[in-house]
C-alpha positions as CSV (number, residue, x, y, z in Angstrom):
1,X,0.0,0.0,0.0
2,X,1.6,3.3,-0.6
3,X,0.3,6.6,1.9
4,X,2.2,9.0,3.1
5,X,5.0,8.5,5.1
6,X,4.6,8.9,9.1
7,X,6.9,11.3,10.9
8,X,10.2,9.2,12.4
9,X,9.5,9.1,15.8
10,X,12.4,7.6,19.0
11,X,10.2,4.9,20.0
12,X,10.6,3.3,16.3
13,X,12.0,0.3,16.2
14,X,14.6,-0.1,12.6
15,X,16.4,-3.2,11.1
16,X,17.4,-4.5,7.8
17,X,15.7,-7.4,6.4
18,X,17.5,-8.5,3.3
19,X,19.2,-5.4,2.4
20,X,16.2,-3.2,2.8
21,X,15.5,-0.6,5.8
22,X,12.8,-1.3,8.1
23,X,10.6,0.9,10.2
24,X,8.2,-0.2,12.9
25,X,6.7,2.7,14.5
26,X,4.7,2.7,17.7
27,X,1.3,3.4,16.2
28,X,1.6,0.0,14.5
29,X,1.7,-2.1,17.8
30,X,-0.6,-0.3,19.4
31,X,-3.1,-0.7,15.9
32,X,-2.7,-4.4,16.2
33,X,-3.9,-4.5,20.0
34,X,-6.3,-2.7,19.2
35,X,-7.7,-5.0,15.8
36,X,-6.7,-8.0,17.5
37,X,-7.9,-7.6,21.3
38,X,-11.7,-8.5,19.9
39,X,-9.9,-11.5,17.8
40,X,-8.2,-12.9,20.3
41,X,-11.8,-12.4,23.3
42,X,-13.9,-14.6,20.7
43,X,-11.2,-16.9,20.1
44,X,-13.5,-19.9,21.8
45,X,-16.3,-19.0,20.1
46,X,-13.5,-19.5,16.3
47,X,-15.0,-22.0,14.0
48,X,-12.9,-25.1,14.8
49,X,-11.2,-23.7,18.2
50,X,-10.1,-26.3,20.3
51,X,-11.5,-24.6,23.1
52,X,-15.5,-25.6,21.5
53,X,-14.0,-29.5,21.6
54,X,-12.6,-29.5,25.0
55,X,-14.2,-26.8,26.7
56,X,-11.0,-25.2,28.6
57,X,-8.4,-22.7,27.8
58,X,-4.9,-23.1,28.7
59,X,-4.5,-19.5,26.7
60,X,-4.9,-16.1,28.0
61,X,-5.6,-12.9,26.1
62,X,-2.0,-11.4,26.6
63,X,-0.4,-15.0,24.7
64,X,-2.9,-14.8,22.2
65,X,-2.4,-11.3,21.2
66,X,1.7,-11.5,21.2
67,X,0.7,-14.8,18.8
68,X,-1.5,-12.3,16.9
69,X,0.8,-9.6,17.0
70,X,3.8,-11.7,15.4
71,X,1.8,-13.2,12.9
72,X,0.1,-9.6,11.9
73,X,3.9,-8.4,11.9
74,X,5.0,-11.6,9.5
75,X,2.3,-10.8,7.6
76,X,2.7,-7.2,6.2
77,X,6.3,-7.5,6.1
78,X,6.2,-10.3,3.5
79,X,3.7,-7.8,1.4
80,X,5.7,-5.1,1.9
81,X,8.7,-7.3,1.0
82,X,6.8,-8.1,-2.3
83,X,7.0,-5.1,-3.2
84,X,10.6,-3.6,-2.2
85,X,11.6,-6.8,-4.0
86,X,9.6,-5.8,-7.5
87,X,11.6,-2.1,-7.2
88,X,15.0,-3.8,-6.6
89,X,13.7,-6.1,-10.1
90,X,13.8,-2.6,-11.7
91,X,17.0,-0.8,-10.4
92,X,15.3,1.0,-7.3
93,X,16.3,0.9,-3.8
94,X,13.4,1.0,-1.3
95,X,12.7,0.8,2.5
96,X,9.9,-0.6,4.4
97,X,7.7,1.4,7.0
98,X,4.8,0.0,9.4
99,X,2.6,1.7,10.8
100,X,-0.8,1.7,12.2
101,X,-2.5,1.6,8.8
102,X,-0.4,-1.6,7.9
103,X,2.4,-1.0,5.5
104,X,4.6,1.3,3.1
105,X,7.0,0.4,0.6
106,X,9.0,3.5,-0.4
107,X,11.2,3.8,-3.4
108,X,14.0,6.0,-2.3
109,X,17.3,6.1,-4.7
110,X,18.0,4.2,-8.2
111,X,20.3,1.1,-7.7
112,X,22.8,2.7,-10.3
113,X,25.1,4.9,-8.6
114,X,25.0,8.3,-10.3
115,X,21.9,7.9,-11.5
116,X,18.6,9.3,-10.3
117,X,15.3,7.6,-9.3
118,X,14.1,5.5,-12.7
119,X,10.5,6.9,-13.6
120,X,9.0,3.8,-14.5
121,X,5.9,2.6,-16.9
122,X,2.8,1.8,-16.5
123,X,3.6,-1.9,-16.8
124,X,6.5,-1.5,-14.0
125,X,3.7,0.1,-11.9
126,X,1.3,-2.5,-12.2
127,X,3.8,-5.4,-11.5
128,X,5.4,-3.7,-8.6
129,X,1.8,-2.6,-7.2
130,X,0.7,-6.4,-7.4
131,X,3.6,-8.2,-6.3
132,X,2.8,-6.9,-2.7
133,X,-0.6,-8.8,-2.1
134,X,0.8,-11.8,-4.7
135,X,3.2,-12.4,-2.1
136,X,1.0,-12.3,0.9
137,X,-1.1,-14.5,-0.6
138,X,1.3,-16.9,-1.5
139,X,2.5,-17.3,2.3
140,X,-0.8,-18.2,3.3
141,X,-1.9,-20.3,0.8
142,X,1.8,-22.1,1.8
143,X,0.6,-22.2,5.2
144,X,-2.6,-23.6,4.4
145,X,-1.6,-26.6,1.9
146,X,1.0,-27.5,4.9
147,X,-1.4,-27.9,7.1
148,X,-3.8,-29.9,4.7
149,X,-1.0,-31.9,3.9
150,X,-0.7,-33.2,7.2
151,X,-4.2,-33.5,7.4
152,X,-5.7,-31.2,9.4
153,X,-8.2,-28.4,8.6
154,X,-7.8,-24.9,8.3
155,X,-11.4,-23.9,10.2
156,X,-10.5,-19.9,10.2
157,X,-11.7,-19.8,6.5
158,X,-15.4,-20.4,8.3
159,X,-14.9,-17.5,9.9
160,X,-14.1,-15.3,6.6
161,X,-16.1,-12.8,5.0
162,X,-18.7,-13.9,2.4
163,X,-17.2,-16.5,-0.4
164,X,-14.3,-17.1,1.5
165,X,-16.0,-18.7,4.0
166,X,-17.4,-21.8,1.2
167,X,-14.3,-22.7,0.2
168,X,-15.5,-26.2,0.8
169,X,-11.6,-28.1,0.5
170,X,-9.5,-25.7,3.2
171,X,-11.9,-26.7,6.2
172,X,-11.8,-30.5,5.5
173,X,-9.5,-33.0,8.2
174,X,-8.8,-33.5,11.3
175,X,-9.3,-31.1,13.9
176,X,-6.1,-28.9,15.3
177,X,-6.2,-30.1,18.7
178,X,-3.6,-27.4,20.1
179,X,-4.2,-24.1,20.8
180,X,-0.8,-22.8,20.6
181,X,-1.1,-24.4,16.9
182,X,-4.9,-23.5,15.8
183,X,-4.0,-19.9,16.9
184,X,-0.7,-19.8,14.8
185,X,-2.3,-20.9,11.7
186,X,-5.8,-18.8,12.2
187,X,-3.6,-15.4,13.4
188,X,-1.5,-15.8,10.2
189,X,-3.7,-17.2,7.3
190,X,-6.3,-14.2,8.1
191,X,-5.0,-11.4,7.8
192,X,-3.0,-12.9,4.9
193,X,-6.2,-13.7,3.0
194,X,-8.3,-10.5,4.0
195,X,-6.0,-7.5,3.9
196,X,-3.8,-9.2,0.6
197,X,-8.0,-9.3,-0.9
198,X,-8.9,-5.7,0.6
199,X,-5.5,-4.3,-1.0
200,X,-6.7,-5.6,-4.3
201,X,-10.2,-3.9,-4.8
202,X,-10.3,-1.1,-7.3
203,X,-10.0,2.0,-4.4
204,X,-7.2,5.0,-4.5
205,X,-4.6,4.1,-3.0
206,X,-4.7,0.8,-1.9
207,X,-2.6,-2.0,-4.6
208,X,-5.6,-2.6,-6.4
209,X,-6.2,1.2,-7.2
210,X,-3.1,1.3,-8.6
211,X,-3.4,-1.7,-10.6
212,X,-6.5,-0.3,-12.4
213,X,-5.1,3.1,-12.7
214,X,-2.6,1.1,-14.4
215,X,-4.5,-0.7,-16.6
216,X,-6.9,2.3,-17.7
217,X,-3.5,4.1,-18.6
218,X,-2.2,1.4,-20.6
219,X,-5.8,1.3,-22.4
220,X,-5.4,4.7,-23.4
221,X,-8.2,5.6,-20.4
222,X,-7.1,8.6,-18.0
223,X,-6.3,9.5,-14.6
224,X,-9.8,10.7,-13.6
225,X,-11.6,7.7,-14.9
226,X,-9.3,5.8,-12.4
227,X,-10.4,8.2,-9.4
228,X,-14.1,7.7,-10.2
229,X,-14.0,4.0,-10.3
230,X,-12.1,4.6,-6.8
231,X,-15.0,6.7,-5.8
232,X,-18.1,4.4,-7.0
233,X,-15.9,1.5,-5.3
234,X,-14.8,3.5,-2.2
235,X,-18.9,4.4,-2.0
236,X,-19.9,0.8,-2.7
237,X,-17.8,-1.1,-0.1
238,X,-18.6,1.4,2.7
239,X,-22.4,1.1,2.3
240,X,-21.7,-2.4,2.5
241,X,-19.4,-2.7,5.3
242,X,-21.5,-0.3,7.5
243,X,-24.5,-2.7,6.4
244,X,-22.7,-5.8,7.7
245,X,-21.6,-4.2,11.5
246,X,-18.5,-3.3,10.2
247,X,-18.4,0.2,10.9
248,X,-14.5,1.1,11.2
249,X,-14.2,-0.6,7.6
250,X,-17.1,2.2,6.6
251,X,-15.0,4.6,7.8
252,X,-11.6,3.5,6.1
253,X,-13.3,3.2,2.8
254,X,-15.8,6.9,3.1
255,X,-12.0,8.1,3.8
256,X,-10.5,6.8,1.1
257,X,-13.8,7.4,-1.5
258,X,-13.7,11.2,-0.2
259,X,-9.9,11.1,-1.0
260,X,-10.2,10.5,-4.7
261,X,-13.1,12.7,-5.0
262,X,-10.6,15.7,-3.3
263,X,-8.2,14.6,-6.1
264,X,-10.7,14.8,-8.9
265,X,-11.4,18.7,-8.1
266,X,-8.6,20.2,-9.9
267,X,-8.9,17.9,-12.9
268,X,-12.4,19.4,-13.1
269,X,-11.4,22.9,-12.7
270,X,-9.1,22.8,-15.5
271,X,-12.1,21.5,-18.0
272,X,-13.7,24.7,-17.5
């Protein structure tokens, strides 16, 4: 996903991961308490828990949100690793940045010295935009066919939104029987799935915006065409998130709707 940059703050935490800076500020721990304190309280009620089968929990909140936590922060690095990885593929340097809206990869420098940042095509865009949420996706659905292989099920997927949630071959097999276990593969494969599929939807600026900005560029569409379909999509998915109790995911998409309308404005004064 690329935002704006948050301000650098001394309670950031920073490491390299495989050449490329990283950037965990304190907003982004504090974001994933906060999304996966609720998670982590309805964990015995979780299609599949091991807790419905045996009736006890040997887990606490505070072990299930570190679980959470980690596998949030696993997560979004591997999409924001997908795409630092697609601008080193094209002779750009880039860091990483987390933060409380999930993740940033930010080209900073070409990979030639001497040379300036590359201004890339359309193509370059698309393929670098998608390779963020290819990857994420990837991870889980490696998660999820190691786990099938041994035989188990993967019972979070009856907990997903509508469609996910009849994917009839992920929540065959055996029960997982451990906690520690169930929780591992539920905390990673769900936000892998989910934010990898919200990324992809046709709204300014998440991936998928960029993708079909992309696209209607490389068709010979414009700019503003892109920001309308962001703003009929933005419109669409709030209405329906606020119509399914969902009322923070209103918000983030009214936000992001109103956003592309803002850019549209000066495109509209210069038809005049």
């Amino acid at each position: 996903m690329l935002l704006s940059e948050p301000p650098e703050s001394e309670y950031d935490l920073r490491f390299m991961l495989m050449g490329f800076p990283v950037r965990i500020t304190w907003t982004f721990w504090l974001a994933a308490v906060v999304i996966g304190h609720g998670l982590c309280q309805a964990f015995a009620f979780l299609a599949g828990s091991p807790v419905q089968a045996f009736g006890t929990s040997t887990l606490g909140i505070a072990p299930l949100l570190l679980v959470w936590t980690l596998c949030l922060l696993l997560s979004i690095l591997i999409h924001e690793l997908g795409h630092t990885f697609a601008f080193r593929h094209y002779g750009i340097q880039s860091s990483i940045v987390l933060y409380h809206f999930g993740g940033l990869a930010i080209p900073t420098s070409s990979s030639m010295p001497g040379r300036s940042l590359i201004r890339m095509g359309e193509r370059e865009q698309l393929i670098i935009s998608a390779a963020g949420p290819a990857a994420q996706l990837l991870s889980a659905l490696a998660v999820i066919l190691v786990v099938k292989l041994a035989g188990y099920e993967v019972a979070i997927f009856q907990n997903m939104p509508a469609y996910l949630d009849r994917i009839p071959w992920v929540s065959d097999g055996k029960m997982i029987d451990s906690e520690g276990l169930y929780a591992l593969v539920s905390f990673y494969v769900f936000p892998s799935v989910v934010w990898a599929l919200l990324n992809l939807v046709p709204v300014w600026p998440l991936d998928g915006g960029q993708i079909m900005r992309s696209v209607i560029l490389m068709t010979g569409g414009t700019i503003a065409q892109s920001l309308w379909i962001s703003v009929i999509c933005s419109g669409a998915l709030a209405f329906y998130a606020f119509r399914n109790g969902q009322p923070m995911m209103a918000i983030f998409f009214a936000f992001f709707g109103f956003s592309s309308y803002q850019m549209l404005q000066p495109m509209n004064n210069s038809w005049r």
